[in-house]
N, CA, C and O of each residue as an XYZ file, in Angstrom:
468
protein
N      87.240    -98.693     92.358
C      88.438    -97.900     92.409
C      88.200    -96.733     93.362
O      87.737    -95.680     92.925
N      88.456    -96.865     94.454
C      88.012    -95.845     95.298
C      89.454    -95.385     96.216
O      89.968    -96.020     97.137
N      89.852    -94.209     95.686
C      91.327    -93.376     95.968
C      90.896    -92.367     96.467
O      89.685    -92.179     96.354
N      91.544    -91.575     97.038
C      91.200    -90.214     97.511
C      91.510    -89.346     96.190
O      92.499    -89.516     95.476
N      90.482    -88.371     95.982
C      90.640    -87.736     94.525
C      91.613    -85.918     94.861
O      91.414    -85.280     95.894
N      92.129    -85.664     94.263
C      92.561    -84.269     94.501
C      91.697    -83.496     94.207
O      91.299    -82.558     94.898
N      91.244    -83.883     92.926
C      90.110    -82.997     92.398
C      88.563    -83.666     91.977
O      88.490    -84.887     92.108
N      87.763    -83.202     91.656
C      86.591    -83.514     91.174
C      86.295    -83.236     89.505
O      85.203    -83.119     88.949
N      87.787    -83.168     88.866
C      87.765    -82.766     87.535
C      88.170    -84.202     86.903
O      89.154    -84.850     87.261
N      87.213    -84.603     85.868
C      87.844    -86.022     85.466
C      89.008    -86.043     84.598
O      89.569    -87.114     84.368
N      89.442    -84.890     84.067
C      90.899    -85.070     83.612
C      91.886    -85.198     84.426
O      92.771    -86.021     84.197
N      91.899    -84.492     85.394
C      92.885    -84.418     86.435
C      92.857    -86.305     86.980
O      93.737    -87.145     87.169
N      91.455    -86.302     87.062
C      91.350    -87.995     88.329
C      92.319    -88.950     87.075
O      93.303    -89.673     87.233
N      91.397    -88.506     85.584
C      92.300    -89.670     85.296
C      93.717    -89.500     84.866
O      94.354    -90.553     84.892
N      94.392    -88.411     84.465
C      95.610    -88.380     84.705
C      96.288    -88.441     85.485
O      97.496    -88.325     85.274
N      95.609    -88.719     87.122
C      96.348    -89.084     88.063
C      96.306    -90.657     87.734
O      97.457    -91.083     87.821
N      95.612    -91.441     87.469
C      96.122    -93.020     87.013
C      96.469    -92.843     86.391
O      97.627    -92.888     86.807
N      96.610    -92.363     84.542
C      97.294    -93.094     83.535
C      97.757    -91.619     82.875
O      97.690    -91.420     81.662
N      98.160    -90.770     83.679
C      98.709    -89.531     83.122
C     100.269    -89.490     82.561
O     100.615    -88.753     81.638
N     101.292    -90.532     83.367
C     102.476    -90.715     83.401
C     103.188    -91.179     82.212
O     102.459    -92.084     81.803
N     103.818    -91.124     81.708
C     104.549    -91.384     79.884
C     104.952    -92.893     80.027
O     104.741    -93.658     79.086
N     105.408    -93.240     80.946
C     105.110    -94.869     80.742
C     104.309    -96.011     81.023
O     104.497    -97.157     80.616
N     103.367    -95.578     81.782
C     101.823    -96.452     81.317
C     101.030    -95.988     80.213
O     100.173    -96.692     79.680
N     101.374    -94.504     79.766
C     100.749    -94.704     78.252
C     101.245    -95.524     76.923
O     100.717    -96.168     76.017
N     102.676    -95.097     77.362
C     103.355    -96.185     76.371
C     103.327    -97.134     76.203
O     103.436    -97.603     75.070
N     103.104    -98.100     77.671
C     103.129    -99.522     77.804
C     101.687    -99.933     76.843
O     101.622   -100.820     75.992
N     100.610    -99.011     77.268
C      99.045    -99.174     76.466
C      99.377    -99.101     75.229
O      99.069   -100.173     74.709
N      99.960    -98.228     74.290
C     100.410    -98.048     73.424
C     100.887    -99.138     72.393
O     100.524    -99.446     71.258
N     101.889    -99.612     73.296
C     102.619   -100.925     73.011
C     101.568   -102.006     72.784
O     101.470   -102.615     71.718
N     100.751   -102.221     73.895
C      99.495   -103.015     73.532
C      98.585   -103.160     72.421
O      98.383   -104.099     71.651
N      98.192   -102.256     72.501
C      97.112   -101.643     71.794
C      97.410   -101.534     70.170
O      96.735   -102.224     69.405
N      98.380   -100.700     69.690
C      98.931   -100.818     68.181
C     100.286   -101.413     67.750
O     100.903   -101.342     66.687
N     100.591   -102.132     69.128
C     101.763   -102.985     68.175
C     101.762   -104.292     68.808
O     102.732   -104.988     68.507
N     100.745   -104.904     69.773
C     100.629   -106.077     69.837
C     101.538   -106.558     70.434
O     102.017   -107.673     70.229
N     101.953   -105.597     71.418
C     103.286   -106.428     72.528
C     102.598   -106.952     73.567
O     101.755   -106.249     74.124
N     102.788   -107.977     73.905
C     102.167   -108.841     74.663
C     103.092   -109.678     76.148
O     102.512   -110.206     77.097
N     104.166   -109.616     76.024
C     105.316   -109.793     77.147
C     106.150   -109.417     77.245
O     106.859   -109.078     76.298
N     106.439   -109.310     78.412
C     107.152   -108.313     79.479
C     108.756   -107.918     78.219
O     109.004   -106.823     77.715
N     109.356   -108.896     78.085
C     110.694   -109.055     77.388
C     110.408   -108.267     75.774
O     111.292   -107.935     74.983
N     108.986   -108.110     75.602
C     108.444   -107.307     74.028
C     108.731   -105.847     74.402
O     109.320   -105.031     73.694
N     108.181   -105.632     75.728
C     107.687   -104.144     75.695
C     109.108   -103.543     76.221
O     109.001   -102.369     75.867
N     110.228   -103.648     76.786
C     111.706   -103.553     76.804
C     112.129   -103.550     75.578
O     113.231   -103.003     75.628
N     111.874   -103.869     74.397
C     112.515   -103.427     72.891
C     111.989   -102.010     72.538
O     112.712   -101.263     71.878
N     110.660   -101.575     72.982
C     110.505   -100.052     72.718
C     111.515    -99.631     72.672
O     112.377   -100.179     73.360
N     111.893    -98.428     71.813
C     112.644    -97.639     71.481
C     112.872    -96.438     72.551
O     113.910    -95.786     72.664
N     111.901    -96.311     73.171
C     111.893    -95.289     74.534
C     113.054    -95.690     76.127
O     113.628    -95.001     76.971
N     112.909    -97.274     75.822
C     114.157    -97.580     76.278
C     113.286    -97.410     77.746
O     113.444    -96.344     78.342
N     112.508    -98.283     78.252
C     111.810    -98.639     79.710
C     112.851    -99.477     80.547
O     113.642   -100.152     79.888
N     112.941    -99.511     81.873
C     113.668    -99.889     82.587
C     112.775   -101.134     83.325
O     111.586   -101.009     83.619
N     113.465   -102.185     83.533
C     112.693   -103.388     84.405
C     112.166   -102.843     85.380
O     110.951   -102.692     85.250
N     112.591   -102.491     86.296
C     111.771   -101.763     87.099
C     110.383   -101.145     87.704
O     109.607   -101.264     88.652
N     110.694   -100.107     86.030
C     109.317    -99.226     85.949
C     108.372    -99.774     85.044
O     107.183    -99.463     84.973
N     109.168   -100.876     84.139
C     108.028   -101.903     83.502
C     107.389   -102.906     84.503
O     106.357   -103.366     84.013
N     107.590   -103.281     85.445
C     107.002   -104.015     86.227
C     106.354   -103.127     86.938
O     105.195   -103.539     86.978
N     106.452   -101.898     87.670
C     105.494   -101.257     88.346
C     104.168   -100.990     87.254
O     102.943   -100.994     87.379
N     104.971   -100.795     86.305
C     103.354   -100.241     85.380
C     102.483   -101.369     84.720
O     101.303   -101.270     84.384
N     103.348   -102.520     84.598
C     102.048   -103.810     84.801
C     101.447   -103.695     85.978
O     100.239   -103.477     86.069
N     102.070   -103.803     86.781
C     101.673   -104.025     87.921
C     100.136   -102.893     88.155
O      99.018   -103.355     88.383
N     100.385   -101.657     88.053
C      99.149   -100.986     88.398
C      98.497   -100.745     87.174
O      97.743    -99.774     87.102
N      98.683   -101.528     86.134
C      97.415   -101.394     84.964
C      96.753   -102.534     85.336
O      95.545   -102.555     85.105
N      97.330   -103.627     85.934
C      96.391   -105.172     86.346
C      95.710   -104.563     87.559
O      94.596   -105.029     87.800
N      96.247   -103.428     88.527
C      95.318   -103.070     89.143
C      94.082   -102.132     89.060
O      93.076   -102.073     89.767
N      94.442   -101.475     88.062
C      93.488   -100.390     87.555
C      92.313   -101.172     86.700
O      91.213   -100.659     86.496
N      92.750   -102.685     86.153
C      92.164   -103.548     85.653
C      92.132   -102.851     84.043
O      91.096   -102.880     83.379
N      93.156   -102.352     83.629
C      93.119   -101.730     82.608
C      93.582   -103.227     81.386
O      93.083   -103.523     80.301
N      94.525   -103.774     82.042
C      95.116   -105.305     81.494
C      95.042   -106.189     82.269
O      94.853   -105.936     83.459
N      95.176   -107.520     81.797
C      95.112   -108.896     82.663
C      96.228   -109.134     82.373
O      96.738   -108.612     81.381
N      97.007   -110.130     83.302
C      98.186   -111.043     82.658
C      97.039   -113.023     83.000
O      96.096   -113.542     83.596
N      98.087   -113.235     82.114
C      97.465   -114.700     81.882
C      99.188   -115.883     81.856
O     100.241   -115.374     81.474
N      99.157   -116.770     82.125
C     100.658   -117.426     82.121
C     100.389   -118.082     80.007
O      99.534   -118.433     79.194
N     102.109   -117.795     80.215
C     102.564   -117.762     78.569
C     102.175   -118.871     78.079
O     101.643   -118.720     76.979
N     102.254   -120.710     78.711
C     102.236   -121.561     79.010
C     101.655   -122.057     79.954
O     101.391   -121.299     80.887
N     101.282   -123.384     80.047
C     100.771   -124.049     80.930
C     101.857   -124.297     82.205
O     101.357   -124.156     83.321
N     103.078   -124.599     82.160
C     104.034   -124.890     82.812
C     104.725   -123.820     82.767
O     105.932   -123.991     82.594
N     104.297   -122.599     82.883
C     105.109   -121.173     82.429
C     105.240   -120.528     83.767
O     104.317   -120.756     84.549
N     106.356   -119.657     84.234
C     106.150   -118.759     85.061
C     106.097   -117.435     84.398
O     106.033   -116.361     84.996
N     106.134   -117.626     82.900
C     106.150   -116.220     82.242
C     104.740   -115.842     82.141
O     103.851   -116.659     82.379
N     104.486   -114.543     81.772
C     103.226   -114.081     81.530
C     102.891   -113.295     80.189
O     103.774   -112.626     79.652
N     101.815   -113.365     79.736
C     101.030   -112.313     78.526
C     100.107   -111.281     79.151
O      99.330   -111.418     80.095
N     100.366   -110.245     78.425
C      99.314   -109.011     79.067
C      98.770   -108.915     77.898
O      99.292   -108.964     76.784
N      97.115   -108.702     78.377
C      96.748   -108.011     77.310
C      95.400   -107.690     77.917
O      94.825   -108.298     78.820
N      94.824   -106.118     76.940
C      94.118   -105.300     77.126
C      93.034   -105.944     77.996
O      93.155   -107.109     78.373
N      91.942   -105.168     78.327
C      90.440   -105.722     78.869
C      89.690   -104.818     78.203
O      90.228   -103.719     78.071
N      88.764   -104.928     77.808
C      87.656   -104.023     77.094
C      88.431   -102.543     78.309
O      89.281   -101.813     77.799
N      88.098   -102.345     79.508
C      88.190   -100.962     80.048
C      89.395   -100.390     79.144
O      89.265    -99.441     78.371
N      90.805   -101.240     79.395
C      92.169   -100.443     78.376
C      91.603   -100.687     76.898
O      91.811    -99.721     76.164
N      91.068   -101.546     76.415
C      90.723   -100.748     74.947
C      90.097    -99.491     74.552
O      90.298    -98.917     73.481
N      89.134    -99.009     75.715
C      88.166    -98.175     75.523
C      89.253    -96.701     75.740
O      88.741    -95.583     75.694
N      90.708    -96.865     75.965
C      91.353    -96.031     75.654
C      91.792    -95.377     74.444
O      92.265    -94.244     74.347
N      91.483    -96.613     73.113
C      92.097    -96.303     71.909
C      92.008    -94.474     71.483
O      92.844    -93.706     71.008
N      90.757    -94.318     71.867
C      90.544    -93.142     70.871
C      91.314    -91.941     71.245
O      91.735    -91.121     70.428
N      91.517    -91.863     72.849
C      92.575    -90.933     73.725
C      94.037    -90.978     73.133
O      94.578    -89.994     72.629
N      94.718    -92.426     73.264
C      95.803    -92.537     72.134
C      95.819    -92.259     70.746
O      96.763    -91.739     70.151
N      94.715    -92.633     70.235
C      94.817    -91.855     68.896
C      94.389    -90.982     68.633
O      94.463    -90.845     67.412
N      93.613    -89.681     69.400
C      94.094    -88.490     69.028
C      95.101    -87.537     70.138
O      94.858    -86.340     70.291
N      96.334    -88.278     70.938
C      97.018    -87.971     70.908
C      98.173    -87.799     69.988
O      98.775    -86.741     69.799
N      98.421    -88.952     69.434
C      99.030    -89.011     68.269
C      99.323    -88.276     67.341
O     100.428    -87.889     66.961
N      97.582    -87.929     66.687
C      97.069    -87.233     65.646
C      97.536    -85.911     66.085
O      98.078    -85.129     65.304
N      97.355    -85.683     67.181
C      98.111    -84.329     67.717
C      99.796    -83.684     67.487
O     100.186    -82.561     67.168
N     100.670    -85.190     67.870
C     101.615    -84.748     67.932
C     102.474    -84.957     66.687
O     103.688    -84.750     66.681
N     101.637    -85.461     65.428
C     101.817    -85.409     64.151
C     101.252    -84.200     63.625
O     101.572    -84.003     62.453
N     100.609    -83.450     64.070
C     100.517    -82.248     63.609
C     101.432    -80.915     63.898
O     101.891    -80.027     63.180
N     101.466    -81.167     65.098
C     101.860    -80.213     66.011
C     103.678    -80.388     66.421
O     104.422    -79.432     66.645
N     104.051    -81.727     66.434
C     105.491    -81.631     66.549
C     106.338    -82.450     65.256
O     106.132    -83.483     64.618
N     107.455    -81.329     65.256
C     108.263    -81.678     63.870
C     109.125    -82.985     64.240
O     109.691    -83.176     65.316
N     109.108    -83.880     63.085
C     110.255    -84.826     62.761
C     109.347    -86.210     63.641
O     110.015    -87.212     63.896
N     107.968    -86.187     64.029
C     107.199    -87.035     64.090
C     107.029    -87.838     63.230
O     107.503    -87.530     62.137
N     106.204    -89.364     63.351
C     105.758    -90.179     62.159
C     105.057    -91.351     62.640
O     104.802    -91.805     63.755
N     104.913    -91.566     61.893
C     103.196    -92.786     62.190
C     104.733    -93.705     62.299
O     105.764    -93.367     61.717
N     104.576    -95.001     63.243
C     105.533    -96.331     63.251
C     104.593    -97.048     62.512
O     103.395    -96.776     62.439
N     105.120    -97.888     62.016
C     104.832    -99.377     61.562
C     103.781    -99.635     62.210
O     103.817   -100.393     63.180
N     102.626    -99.037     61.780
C     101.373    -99.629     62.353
C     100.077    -98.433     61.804
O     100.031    -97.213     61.962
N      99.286    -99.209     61.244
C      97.973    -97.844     61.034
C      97.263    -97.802     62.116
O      96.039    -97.692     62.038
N      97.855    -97.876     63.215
C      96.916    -97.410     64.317
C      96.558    -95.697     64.380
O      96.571    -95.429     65.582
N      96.402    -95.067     63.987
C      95.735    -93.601     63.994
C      95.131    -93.846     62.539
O      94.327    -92.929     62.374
N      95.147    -94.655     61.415
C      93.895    -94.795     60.417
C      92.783    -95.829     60.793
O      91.800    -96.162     60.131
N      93.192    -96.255     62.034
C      91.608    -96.965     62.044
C      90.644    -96.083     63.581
O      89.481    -96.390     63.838
């Protein structure tokens, strides 16, 4: 992965890849609710646009954060899912979370114990 860096601070480098609210979400989606195609992660409630869901597959398969794999053998559809590198995100998502269940009102865990494991 070799980009020109702004800074030499690794928060900054990596919030310049995955700093943006909808490649975290899309990980999100992955990661504790097991969305796995394209037509899954468009039911979020955040309400993603085709568009910007395809750009952000698009540069998590490049960041190698996810793979896609075809749905089927005879498929032009696809499945995404994590690679060890995007799993090794869990703990960043979950104590973001943990954060904004503390810290902001009318929050709540969804349908998923992903911040109890």
């Amino acid at each position: 992965m070799n980009q020109l860096k702004r800074s030499p601070c690794p928060i900054a480098c990596t919030l310049d890849l995955v700093g943006d609210r909808w490649t975290l979400l899309v990980i999100r989606d992955m990661m504790f609710f097991g969305k796995q195609r394209f037509e899954e992660f468009l039911e979020s409630p955040e309400g993603i646009s085709t568009n910007i869901l395809a750009n952000r597959l698009k540069l998590l398969e490049d960041l190698e954060l996810i793979e896609k794999q075809p749905y089927s053998n005879h498929s032009r559809r696809m499945n995404y899912q994590l690679t060890e590198k995007g799993k090794s995100l869990r703990p960043v998502l979950k104590v973001i979370g943990i954060w904004g269940l503390k810290y902001i009102t009318d929050t709540k865990v969804l349908k998923t114990n992903s911040l109890d494991a």
